[in-house]
C-alpha positions as CSV (number, residue, x, y, z in Angstrom):
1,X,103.8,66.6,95.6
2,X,107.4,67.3,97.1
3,X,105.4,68.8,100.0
4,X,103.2,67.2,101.7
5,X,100.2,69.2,103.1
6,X,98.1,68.6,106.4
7,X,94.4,69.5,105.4
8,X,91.8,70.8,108.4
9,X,88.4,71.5,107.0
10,X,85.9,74.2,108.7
11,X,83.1,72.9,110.4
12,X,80.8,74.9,108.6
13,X,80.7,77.7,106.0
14,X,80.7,80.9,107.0
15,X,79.2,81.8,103.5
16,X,75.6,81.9,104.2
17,X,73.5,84.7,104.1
18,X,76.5,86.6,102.5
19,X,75.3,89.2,100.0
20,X,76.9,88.6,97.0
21,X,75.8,91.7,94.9
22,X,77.2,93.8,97.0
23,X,80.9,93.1,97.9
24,X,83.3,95.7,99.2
25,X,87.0,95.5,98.2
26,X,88.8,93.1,100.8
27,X,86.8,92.9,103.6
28,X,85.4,89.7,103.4
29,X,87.3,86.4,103.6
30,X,86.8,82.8,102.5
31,X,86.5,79.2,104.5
32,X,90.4,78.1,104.7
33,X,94.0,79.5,104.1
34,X,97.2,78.1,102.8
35,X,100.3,78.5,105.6
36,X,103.9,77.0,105.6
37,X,106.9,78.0,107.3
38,X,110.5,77.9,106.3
39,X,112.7,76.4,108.7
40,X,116.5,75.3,108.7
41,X,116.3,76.5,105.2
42,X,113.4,74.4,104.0
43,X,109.7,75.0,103.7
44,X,108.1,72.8,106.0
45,X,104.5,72.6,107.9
46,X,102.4,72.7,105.4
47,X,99.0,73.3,106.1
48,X,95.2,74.0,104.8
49,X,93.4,75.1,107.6
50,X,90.3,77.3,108.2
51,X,91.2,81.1,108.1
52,X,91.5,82.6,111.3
53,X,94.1,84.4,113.4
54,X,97.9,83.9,113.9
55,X,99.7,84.6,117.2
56,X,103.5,86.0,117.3
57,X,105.9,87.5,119.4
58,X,105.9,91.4,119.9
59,X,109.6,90.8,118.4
60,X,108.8,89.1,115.1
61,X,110.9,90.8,112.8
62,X,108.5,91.9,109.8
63,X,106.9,94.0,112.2
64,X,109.9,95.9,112.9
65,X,112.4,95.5,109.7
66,X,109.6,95.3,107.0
67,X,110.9,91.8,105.4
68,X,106.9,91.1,104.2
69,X,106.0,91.1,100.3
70,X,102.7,90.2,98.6
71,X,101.0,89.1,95.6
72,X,97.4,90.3,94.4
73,X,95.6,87.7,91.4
74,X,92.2,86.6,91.2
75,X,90.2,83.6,90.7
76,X,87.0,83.7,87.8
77,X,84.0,81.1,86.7
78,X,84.5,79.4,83.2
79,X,81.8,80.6,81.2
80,X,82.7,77.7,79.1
81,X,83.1,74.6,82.7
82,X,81.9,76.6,85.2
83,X,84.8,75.6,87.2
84,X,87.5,78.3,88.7
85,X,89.9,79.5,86.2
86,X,93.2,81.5,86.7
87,X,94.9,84.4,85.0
88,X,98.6,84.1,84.3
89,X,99.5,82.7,87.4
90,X,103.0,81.8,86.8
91,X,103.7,85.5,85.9
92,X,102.4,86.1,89.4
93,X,104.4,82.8,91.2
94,X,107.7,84.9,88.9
95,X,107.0,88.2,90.5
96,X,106.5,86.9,94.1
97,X,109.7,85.6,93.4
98,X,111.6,88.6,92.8
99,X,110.2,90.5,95.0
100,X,111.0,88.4,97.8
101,X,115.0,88.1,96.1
102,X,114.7,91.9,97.0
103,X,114.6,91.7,100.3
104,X,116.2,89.3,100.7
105,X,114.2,86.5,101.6
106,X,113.9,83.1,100.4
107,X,112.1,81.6,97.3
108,X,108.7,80.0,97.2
109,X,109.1,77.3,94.6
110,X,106.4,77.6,92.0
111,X,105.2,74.2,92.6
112,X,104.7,75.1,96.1
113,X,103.1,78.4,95.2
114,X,100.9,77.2,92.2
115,X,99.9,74.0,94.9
116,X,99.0,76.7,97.1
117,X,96.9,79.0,94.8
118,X,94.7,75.8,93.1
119,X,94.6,74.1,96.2
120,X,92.6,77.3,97.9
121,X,90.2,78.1,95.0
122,X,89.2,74.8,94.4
123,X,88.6,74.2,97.9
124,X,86.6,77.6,98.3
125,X,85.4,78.1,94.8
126,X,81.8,78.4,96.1
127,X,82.8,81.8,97.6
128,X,83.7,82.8,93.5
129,X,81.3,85.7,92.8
130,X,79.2,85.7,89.1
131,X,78.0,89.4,89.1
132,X,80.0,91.3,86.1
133,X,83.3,92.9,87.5
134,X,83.5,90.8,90.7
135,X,86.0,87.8,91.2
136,X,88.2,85.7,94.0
137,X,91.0,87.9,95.0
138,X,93.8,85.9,96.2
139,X,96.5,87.0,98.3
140,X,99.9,84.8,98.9
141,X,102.5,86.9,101.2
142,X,105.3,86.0,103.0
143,X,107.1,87.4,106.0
144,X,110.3,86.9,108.5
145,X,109.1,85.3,111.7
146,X,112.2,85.2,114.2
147,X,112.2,86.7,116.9
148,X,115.2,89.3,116.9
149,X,115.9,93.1,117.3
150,X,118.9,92.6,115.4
151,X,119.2,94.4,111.8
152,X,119.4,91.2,109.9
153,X,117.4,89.1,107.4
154,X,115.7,86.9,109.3
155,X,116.6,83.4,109.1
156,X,112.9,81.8,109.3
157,X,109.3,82.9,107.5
158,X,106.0,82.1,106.8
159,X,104.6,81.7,103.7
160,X,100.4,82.5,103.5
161,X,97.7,82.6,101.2
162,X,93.8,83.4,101.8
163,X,91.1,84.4,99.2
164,X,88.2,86.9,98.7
165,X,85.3,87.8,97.1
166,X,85.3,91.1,96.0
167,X,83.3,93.9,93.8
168,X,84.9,96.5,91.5
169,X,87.9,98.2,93.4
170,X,87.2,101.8,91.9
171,X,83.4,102.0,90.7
172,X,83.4,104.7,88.5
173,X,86.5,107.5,86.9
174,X,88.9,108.3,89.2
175,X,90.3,111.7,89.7
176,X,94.3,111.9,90.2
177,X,96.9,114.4,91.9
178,X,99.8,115.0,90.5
179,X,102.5,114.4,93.4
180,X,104.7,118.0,94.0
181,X,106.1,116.8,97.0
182,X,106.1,112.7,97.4
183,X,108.2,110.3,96.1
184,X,106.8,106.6,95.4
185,X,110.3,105.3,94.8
186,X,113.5,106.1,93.9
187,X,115.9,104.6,91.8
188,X,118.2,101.4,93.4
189,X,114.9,101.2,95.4
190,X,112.1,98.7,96.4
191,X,110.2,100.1,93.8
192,X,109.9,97.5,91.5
193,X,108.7,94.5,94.5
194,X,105.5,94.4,96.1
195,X,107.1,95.3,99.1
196,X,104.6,95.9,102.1
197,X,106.5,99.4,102.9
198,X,106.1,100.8,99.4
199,X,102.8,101.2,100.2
200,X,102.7,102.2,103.5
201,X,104.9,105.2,102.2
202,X,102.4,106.3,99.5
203,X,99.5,106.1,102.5
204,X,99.9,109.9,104.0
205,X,100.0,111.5,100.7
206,X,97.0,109.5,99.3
207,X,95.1,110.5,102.0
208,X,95.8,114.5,101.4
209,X,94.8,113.7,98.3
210,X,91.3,112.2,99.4
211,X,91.0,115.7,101.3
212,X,91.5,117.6,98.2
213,X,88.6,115.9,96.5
214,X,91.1,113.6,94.9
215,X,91.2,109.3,94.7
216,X,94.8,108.9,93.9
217,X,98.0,110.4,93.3
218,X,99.7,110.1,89.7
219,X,103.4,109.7,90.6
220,X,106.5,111.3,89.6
221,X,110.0,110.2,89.2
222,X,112.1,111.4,92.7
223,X,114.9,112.9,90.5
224,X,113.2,115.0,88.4
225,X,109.6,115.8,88.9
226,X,109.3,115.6,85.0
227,X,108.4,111.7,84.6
228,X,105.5,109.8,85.8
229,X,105.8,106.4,87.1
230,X,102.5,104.8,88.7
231,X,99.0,106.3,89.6
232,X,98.5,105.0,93.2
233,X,98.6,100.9,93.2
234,X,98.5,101.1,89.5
235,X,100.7,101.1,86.4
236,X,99.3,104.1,84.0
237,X,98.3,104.8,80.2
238,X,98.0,107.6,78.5
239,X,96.5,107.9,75.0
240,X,98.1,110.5,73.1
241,X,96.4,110.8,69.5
242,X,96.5,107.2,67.8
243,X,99.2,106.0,69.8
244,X,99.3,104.5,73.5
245,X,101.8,105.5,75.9
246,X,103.3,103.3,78.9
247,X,106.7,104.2,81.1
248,X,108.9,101.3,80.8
249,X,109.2,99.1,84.2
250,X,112.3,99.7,86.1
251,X,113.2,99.0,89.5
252,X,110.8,102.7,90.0
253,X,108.0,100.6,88.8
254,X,106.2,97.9,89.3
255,X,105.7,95.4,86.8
256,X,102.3,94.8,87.0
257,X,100.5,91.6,85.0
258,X,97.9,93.5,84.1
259,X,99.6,96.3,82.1
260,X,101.9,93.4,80.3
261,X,98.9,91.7,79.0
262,X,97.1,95.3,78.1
263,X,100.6,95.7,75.7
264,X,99.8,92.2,74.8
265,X,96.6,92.6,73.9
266,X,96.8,95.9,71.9
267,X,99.8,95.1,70.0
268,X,97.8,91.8,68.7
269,X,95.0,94.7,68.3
270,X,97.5,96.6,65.9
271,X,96.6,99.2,68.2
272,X,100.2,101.8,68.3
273,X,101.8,101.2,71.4
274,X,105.2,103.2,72.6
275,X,107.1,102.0,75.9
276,X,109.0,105.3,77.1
277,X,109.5,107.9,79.6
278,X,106.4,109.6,79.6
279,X,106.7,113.3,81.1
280,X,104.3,115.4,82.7
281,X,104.4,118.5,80.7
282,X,104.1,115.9,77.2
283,X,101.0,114.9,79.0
284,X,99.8,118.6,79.9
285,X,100.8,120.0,76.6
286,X,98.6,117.3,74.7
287,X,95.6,118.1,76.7
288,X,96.0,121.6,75.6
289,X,96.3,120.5,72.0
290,X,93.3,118.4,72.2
291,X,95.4,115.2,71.7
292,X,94.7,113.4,75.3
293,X,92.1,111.3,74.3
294,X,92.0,108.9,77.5
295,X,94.5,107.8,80.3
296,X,93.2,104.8,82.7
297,X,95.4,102.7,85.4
298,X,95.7,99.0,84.9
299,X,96.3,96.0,88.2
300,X,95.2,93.1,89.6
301,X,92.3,94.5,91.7
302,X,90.8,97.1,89.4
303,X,91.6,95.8,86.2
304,X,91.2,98.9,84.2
305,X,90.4,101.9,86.1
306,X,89.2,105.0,83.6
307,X,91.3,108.8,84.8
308,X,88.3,111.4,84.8
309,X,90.7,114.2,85.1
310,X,94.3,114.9,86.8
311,X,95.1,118.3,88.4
312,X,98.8,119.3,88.2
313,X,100.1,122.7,90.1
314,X,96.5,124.0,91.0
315,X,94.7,123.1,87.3
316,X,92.3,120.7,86.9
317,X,92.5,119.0,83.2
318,X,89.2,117.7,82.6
319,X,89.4,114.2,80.1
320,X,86.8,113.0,77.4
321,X,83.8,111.3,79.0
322,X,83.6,107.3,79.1
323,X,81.5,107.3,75.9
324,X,83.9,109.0,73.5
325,X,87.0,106.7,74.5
326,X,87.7,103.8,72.5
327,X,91.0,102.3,74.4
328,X,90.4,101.6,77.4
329,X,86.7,100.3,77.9
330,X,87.6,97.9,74.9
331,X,90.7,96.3,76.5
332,X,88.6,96.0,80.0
333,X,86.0,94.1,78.3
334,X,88.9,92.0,76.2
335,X,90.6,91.3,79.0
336,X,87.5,90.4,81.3
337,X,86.0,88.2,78.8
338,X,89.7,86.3,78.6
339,X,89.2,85.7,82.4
340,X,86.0,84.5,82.5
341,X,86.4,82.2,79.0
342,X,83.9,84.2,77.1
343,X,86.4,84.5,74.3
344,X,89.6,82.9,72.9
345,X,92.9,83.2,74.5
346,X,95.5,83.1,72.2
347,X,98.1,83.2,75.1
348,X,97.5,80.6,77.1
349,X,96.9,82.9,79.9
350,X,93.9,80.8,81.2
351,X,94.4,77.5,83.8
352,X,92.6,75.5,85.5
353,X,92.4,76.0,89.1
354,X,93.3,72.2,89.8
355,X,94.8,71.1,92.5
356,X,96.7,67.3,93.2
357,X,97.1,67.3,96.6
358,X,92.4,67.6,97.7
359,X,92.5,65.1,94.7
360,X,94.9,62.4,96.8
361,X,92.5,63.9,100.1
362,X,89.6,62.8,98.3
């Protein structure tokens, strides 16, 4: 490997006695992490070490300029090896790098990202959860590390990854607001990066929401009002008759692995699928015709995430119950079965979490 990487083990697991049928979403964290800095424009210091804290200046510049991006992807069990598998990785290793062109920080070669990623779960693979709609979550971010108050790019960073084991990240339906007043993004935007502040901007309004009996917000374009663009941290889909309905990804949107391989999967399905601007009052007015059979969320962490209802200016619009939709609990279980090798994957989605560099530590 062009990088070489310095490997500290932990003393001892700090898996034991962890209940592994009951996970909450990201609050619990396995053995080691993945760190490297880039200095003198190179990425240097590579490290596997166990996860713990990080000291810094109170004048590190992500914490006051907001140069920080993230990835989310998760790690299953073969059914087929029982050894960790991956889900279109390189899509993910592509998107970290663009995100991070966005604000202008530098690139993460993929063969430094993908070493990263397989190094991590193969180490920590123990900490992979079995129970049905659990996984590895995996999180590689990067962020500027000098130490300036100048408005500038920063000229150093550090590169990280840590993993997870994790439950379900919405448990059952969701219920949705339609935003009146918030804007996710607007056009020219971060929108389309996982940029740290994009969601720190949708926090306030999510939480009004959660007072109003609501779990997320559906979004609307910041021109207009008319156009919906993401339902919280996910892309949305509306079924509309026979046909499914997805905004196209601009630099509003985010464009999210998940809902790429949903299109995938349903256009091999010969399921109708229509990539458009999808407006609010289209949606409304099929409800009223009878016509909106289903609309669910698609991402990293909940996969598929079934809408219950959605209330727009003060009316709640109730949608069919679990049981009569054929969409989306289909293309969960497609796309969860894919993960875990319980059926074929015509896309070559699936790898191997293998990694060179514990092979040459071995």
């Amino acid at each position: 490997m062009k990088y070489p990487v310095k490997i500290q083990l932990i003393n001892q697991s700090r898996r034991e006695g962890l209940d592994f049928d009951s996970l909450p979403f990201g609050k619990t964290f396995s053995d080691h992490m993945f760190v490297a800095d880039y200095i003198d424009g190179e990425w240097k210091n590579c490290q596997i070490m166990p996860y713990g804290d990080l000291s810094f200046a109170p004048s590190l510049m992500a914490l006051h300029y907001g140069q920080s991006v993230f990835e989310g992807m998760k790690a299953n069990i073969s059914s087929k090896t029982n050894e960790p598998v991956l889900f279109r990785a390189d899509k993910h290793a592509n998107r970290f790098r663009i995100s991070s062109e966005r604000l202008g920080m530098p690139e993460v070669p993929e063969e430094l990202f993908m070493e990263a990623i397989n190094s991590l779960v193969s180490l920590d693979k123990n900490w992979i959860p079995k129970s049905e709609g659990s996984a590895l979550y995996i999180r590689p971010f990067i962020f500027a590390t000098d130490e300036s108050l100048g408005v500038r790019a920063s000229s150093s960073y550090k590169f990280i990854v840590f993993t997870g084991p994790v439950g379900a990240y919405y448990p059952k339906p969701v219920r949705i607001l339609v935003a009146q007043k918030y804007v996710r993004a607007f056009p020219g935007g971060v929108g389309s990066a996982k940029a740290a502040g994009n969601y720190a901007a949708t926090l306030k309004p999510a939480e009004i929401a959660k007072k109003s009996g609501f779990d997320q917000i559906l979004w609307l374009d910041g021109m207009e009002f008319k156009y919906i663009q993401e339902c919280g941290t996910m892309n949305i889909f509306a079924v509309i008759g026979d046909t499914v309905i997805t905004p196209p990804t601009t630099d509003t949107i985010l464009d999210g692995v998940t809902r790429d391989s949903i299109i995938h999967l349903l256009t091999k399905k010969g399921v109708k699928v229509e990539i458009r601007p999808l407006g609010i009052d289209e949606i409304i007015n099929a409800h009223k015709n009878g016509e909106l059979m289903e609309m669910f969320g698609s991402g990293t962490a909940a996969v598929v995430s079934h809408v219950a209802d959605l209330c727009y200016q003060d009316i709640v619009y109730n949608l069919p119950s679990i049981e009569e939709r054929k969409i989306g609990p289909m293309i969960k279980k497609t796309l969860t079965d894919i993960k875990e090798n319980k059926t074929e994957d015509h896309f070559g989605w699936i790898t191997p979490a293998t990694s060179t560099i514990l092979q040459v530590a071995k």
